[in-house]
C-alpha positions as a Markdown table, in Angstrom:
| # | Residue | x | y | z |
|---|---|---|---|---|
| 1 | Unk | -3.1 | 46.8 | -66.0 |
| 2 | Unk | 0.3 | 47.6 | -64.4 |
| 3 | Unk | 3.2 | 45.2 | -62.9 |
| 4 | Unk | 5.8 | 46.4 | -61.0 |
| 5 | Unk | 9.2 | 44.4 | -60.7 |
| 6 | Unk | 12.3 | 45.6 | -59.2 |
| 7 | Unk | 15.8 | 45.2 | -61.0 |
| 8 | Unk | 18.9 | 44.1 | -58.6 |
| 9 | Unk | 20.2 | 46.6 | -57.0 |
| 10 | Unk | 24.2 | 47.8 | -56.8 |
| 11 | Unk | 25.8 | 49.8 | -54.4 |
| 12 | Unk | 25.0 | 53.0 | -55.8 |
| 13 | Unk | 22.1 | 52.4 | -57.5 |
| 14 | Unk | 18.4 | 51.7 | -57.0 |
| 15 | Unk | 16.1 | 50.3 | -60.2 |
| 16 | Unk | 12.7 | 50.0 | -60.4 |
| 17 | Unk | 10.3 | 48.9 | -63.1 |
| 18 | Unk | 6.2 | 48.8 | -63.8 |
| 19 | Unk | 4.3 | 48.4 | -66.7 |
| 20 | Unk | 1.9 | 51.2 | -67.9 |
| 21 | Unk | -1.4 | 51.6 | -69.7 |
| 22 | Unk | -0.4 | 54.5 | -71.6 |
| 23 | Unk | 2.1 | 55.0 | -74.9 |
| 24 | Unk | 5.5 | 55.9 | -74.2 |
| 25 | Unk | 4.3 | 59.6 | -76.1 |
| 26 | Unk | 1.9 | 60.3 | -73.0 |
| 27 | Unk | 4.5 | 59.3 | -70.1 |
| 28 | Unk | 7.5 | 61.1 | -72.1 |
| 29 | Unk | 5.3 | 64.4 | -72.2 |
| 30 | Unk | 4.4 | 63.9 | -68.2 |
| 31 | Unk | 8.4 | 63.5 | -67.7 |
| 32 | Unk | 9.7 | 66.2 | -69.9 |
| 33 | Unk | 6.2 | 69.0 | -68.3 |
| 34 | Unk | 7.8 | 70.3 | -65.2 |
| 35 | Unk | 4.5 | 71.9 | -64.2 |
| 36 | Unk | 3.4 | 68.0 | -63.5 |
| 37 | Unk | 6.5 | 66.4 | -62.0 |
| 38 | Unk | 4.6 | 66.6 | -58.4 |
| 39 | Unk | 2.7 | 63.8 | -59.9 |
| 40 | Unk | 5.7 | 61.7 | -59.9 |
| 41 | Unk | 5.7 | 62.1 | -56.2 |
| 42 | Unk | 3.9 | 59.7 | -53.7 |
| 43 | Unk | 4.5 | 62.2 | -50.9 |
| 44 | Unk | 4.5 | 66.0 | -50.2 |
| 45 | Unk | 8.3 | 65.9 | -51.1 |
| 46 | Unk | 7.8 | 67.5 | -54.6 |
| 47 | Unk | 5.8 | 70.6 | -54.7 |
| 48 | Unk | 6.0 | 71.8 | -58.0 |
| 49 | Unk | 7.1 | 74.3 | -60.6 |
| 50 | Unk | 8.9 | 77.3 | -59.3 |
| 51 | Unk | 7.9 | 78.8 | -62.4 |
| 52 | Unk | 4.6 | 80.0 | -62.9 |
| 53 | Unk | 4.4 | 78.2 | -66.9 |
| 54 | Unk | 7.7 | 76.3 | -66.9 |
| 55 | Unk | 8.6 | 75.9 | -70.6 |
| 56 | Unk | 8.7 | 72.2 | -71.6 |
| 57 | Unk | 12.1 | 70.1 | -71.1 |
| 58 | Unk | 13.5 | 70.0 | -75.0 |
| 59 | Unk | 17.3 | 69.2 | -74.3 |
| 60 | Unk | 20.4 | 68.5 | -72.7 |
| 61 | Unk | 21.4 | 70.6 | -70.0 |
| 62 | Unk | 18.3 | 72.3 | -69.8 |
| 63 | Unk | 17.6 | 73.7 | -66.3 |
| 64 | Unk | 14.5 | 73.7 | -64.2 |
| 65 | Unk | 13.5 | 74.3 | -61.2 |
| 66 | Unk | 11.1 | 72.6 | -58.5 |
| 67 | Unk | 9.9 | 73.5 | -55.3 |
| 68 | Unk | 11.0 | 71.0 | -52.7 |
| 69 | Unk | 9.6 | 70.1 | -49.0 |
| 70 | Unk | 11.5 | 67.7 | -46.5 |
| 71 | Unk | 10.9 | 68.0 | -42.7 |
| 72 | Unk | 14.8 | 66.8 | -42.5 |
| 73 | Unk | 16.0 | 69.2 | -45.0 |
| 74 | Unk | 14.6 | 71.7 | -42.9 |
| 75 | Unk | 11.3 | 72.3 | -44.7 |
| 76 | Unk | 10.8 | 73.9 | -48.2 |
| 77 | Unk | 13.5 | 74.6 | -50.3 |
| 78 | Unk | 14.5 | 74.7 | -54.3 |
| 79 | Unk | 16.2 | 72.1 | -56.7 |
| 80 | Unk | 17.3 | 73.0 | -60.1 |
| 81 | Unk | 17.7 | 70.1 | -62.1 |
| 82 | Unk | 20.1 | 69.7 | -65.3 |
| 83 | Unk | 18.8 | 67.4 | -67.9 |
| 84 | Unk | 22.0 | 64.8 | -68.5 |
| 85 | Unk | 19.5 | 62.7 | -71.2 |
| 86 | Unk | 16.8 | 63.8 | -73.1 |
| 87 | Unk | 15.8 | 61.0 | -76.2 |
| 88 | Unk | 12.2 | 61.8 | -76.8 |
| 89 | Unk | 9.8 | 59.1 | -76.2 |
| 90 | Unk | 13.0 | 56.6 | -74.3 |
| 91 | Unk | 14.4 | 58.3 | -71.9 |
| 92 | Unk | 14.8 | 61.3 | -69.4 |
| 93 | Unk | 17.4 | 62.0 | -66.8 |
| 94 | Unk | 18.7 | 65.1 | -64.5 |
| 95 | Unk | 20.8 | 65.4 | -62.2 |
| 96 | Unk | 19.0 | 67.9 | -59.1 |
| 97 | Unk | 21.5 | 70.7 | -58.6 |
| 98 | Unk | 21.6 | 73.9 | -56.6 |
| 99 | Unk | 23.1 | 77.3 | -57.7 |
| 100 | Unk | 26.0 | 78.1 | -55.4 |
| 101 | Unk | 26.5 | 81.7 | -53.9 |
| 102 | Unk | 28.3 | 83.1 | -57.0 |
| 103 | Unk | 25.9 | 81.5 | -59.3 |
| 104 | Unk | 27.2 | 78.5 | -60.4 |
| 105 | Unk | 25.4 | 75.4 | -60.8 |
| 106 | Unk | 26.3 | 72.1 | -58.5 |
| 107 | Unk | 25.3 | 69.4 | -59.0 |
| 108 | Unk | 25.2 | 66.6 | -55.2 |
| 109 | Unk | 26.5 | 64.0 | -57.6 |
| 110 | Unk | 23.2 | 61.9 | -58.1 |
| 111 | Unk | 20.7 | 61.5 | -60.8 |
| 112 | Unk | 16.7 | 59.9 | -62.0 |
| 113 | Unk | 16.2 | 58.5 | -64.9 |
| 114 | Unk | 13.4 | 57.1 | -66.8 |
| 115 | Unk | 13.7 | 54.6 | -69.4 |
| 116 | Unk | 11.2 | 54.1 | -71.6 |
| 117 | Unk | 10.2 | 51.0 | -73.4 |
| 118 | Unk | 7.4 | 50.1 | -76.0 |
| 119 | Unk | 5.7 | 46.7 | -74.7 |
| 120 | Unk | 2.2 | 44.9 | -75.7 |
| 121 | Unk | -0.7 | 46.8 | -74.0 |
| 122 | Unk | 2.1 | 49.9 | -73.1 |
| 123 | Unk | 5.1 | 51.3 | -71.5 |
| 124 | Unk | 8.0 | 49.9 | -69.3 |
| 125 | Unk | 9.2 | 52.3 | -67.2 |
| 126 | Unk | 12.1 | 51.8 | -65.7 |
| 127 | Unk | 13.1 | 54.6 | -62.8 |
| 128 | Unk | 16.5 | 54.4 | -61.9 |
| 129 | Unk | 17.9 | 56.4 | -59.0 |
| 130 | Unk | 22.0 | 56.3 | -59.2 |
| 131 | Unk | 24.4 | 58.1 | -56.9 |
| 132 | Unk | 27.8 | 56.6 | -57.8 |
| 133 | Unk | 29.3 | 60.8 | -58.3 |
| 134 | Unk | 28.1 | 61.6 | -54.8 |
| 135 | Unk | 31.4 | 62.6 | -53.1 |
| 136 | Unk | 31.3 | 60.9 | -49.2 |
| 137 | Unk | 31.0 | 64.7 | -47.7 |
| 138 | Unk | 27.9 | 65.6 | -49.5 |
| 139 | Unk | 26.3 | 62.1 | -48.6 |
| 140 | Unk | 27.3 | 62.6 | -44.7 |
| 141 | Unk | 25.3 | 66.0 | -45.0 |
| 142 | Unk | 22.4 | 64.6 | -46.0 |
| 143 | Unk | 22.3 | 61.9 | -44.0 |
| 144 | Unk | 23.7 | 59.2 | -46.2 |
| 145 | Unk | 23.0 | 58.2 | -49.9 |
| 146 | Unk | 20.3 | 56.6 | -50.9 |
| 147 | Unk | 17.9 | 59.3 | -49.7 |
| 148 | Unk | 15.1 | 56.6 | -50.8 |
| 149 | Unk | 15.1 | 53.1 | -50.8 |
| 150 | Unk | 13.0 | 50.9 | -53.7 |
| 151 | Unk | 9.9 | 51.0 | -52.3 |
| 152 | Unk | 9.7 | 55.1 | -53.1 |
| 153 | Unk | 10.7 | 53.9 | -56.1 |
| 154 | Unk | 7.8 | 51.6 | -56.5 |
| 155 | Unk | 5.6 | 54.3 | -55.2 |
| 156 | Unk | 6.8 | 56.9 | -57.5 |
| 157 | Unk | 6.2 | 54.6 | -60.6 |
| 158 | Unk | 2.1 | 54.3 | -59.2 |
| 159 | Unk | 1.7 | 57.5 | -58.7 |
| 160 | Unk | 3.4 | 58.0 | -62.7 |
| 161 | Unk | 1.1 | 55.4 | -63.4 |
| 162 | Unk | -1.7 | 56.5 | -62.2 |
| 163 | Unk | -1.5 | 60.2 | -63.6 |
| 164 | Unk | -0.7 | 58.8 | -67.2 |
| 165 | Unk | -3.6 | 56.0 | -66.8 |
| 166 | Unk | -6.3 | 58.0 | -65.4 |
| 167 | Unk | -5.8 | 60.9 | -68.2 |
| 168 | Unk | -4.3 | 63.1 | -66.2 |
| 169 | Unk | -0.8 | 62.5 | -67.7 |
């Protein structure tokens, strides 16, 4: 069985929370498996790997890349994500980043996370979107922050649930 409830929201930050049939172990290994993260995704927006056999996600600042798809980003295109928090079997964050020109990593000033919590029958997941560190210029060239509202939230979290329920996690 799975509930979903949705934390208040601030101004730069959008929480959302479901229960899953499935030990924190099994979700943790879905989050930290780049290979799988398009099962995260209720939409077409997250493709997948842009490695062939990503390694897993074992620390902080760990990069990896995923292919992206948003008719009004212009179509495909890449993120590279930096992991910010990585404490096996609680929590998982990154912050989706893009290399500049000369090569450096930048970051658009937001981040997911997923919060993990041991309950009877399962996990609490709680998925929280923050974008407090976006500066105003990068927001106005994306067409304004939050790029999602809760209910993707929500969605996300079934479609996390359902992969780790069904096995496929």
């Amino acid at each position: 069985m799975t509930t979903t409830e949705n934390a208040p929201a601030s101004a730069t930050q959008l929480v959302a929370e479901r229960t899953m049939a499935a030990p924190p172990a099994v979700i943790f290994a879905l989050l930290t498996d780049p290979s799988r993260h398009h099962l995260t995704e209720p939409t077409d927006w997250v493709r997948g790997s842009l490695e062939e056999s990503p390694s897993p996600i074992t620390e902080v600042d760990q990069v990896f890349g995923i292919e992206m798809f948003h008719v009004n980003a212009g179509g495909r295109y890449e993120m590279q994500n930096r992991v910010t928090v990585l404490d096996p079997g609680r929590a998982i964050a990154w912050e989706p980043s893009q290399y500049s020109p000369e090569g450096v990593l930048q970051s658009g000033g937001w981040f997911w996370r997923y919060d993990l919590e041991p309950v009877d029958g399962g996990t609490r997941v709680r998925l929280t979107h923050d974008w407090a560190a976006t500066p105003p210029e990068i927001a106005a060239a994306i067409g304004g922050m939050p790029a999602v509202d809760t209910a993707h939230l929500d969605r996300s979290l079934a479609s996390l649930a359902r992969a780790v329920e069904s096995g496929r996690g």
